[in-house]
C-alpha atoms as one frame of an Amber mdcrd trajectory, in Angstrom:
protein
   0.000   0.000   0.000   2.070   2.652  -1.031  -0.523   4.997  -1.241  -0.878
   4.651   2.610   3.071   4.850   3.303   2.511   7.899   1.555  -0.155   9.312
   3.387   1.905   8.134   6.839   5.110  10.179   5.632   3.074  13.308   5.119
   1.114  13.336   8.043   4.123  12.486  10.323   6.455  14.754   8.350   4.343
  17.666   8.788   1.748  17.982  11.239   2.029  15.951  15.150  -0.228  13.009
  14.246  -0.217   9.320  15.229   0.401   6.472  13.407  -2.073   5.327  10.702
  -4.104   2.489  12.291  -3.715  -0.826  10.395  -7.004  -1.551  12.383  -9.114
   1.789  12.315 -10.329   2.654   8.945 -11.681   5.803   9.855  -8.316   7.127
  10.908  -7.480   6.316   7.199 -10.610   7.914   6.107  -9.759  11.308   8.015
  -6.562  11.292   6.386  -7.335  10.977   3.077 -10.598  13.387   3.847  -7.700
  15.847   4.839  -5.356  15.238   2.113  -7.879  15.852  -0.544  -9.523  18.753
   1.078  -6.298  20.789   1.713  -4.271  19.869  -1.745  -3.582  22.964  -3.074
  -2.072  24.369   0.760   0.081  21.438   1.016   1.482  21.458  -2.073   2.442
  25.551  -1.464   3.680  24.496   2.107   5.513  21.944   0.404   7.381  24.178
  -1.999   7.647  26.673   0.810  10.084  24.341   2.634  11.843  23.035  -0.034
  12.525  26.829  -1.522  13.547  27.734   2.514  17.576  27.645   2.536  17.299
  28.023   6.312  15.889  24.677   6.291  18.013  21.033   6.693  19.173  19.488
   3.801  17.245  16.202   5.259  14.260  18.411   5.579  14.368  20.015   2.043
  14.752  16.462   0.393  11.911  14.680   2.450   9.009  17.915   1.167  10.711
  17.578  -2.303  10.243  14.051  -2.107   6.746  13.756  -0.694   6.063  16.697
  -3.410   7.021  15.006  -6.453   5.049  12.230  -4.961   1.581  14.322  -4.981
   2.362  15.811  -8.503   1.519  12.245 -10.171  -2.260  11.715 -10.929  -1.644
   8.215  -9.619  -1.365   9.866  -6.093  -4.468  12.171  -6.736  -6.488   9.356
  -8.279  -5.854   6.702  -5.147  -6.879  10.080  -3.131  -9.561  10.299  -4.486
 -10.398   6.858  -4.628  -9.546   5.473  -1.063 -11.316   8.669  -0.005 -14.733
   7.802  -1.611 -14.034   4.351  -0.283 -13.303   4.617   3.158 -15.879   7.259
   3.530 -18.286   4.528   2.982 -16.576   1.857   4.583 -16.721   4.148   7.480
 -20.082   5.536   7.681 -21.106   1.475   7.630 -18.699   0.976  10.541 -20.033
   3.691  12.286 -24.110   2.345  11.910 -22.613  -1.386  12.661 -21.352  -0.690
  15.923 -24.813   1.016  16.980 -25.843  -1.469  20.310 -29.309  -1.772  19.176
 -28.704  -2.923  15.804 -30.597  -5.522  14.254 -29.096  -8.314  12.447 -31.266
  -7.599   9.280 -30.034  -4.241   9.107 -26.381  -5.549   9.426 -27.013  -7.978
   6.437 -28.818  -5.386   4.834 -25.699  -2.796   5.304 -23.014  -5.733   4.351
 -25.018  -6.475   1.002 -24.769  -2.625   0.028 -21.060  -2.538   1.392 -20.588
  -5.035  -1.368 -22.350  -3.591  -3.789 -21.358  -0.225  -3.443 -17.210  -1.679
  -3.581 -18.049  -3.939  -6.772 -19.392  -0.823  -8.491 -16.827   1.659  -7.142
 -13.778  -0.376  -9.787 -16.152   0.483 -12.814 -16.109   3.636 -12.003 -12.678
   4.811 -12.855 -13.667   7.654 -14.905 -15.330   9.133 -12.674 -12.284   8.750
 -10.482 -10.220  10.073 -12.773 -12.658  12.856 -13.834 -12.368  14.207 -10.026
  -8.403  13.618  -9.725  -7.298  15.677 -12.674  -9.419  18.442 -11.249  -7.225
  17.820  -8.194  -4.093  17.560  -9.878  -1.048  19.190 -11.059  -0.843  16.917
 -13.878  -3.100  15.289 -16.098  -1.593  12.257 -17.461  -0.478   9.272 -16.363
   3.384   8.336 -15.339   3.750   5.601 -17.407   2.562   7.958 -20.308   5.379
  10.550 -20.073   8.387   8.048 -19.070  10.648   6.320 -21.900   9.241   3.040
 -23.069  11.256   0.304 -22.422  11.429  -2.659 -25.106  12.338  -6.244 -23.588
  14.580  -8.282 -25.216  12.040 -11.268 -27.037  13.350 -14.947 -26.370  13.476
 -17.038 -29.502  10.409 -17.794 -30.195   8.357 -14.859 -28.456   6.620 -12.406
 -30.357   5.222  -8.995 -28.987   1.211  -9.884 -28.154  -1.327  -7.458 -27.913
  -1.317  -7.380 -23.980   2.355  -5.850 -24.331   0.637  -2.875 -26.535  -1.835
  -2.378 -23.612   0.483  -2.365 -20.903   2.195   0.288 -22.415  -0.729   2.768
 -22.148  -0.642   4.386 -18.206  -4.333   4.370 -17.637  -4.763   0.924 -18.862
  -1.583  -0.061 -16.381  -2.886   1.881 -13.632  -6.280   0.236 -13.837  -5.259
  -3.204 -14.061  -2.244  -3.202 -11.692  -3.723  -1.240  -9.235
C-alpha cells in the first residue's frame, strides 16, 4: 500500500499526528478526507520548505520528495479513490457498531457494502474525472516516461497485452 506509506510520511512529516491504524479505517478515512480537502495548501507548504535555505538538507529532500510524490495523478487518483471508499466503509462501521442494531439491518448494510465496492472499480472515470481536477498533472506516469522494449526470447513475439500495458491508464487500472 504505497498509497498509505505515503499518506503516513506526510502526516508524520508535517503535522504531530499518530500512526495510521492498520485496524481503524476511519483514521485512514480522516486522512485521506484531509489530504484531498487541503491539496492545493500542502502542495504551497511543500514548496515553501523546499525553496527555505534556512531549512536542513534532510528536511528540504523529504518535502521535495513527498512533493514530487503528490504531482503524479496516480497519487491524486488513489486520493480520491480510497477517499470515496473509506468514507463509505466508514459511515457502515459507524451504523454497525450502533448497540441496538438488528441483524437484518447488518445484512442489509453488508449487502450494500458489497455492492457499493463492486461498483466503485467500474467507475474509474469518474475517479479520474475528479483527480485531474485535483491535480497538477493530467496524465499518467507511465505515459510521459521512456518506453522500455524487452529483449524477445526465440520464439516470443510482442502480443497485444504488451501494446496495452504500455498505455498508463490501462496499467494503472489493471495493476492497481
Amino acid at each position: 500500500c504505497s498509497f498509505f506509506s505515503l499518506l503516513q510520511e506526510f502526516l508524520q512529516a508535517h503535522f504531530t499526528v499518530k500512526s495510521l491504524s492498520t485496524t481503524r479505517w476511519s483514521a485512514r478515512a480522516d486522512a485521506c478526507k484531509n489530504l484531498r480537502e487541503s491539496w492545493n495548501e500542502i502542495h504551497k507548504a511543500l514548496v515553501t520548505i523546499e525553496n527555505d535555505t534556512q531549512q536542513k538538507r534532510t528536511v528540504i529532500c523529504e518535502a521535495r520528495g513527498i512533493r514530487l510524490k503528490l504531482e503524479r495523478l496516480e497519487t491524486d487518483l488513489m486520493t480520491v479513490f480510497w477517499g470515496c471508499l473509506l468514507d463509505r466503509i466508514n459511515a457502515t462501521s459507524k451504523k454497525l457498531q450502533s448497540v441496538e442494531i438488528d441483524i437484518t439491518i447488518v445484512i442489509e448494510l453488508y449487502e450494500a457494502l458489497i455492492h457499493f465496492i463492486g461498483e466503485t472499480r467500474e467507475n474509474i472515470d469518474d475517479f479520474e474525472k475528479k483527480a485531474k481536477k485535483l491535480s497538477f498533472v493530467k496524465e499518467y506516469e507511465k505515459d510521459f516516461q521512456r518506453n522500455r522494449n524487452r529483449k524477445l526470447l526465440p520464439g516470443e513475439t510482442n502480443s497485444g497485452e504488451d501494446m496495452l500495458q504500455k498505455n498508463g491508464r490501462e496499467n494503472f487500472r489493471i495493476n492497481t
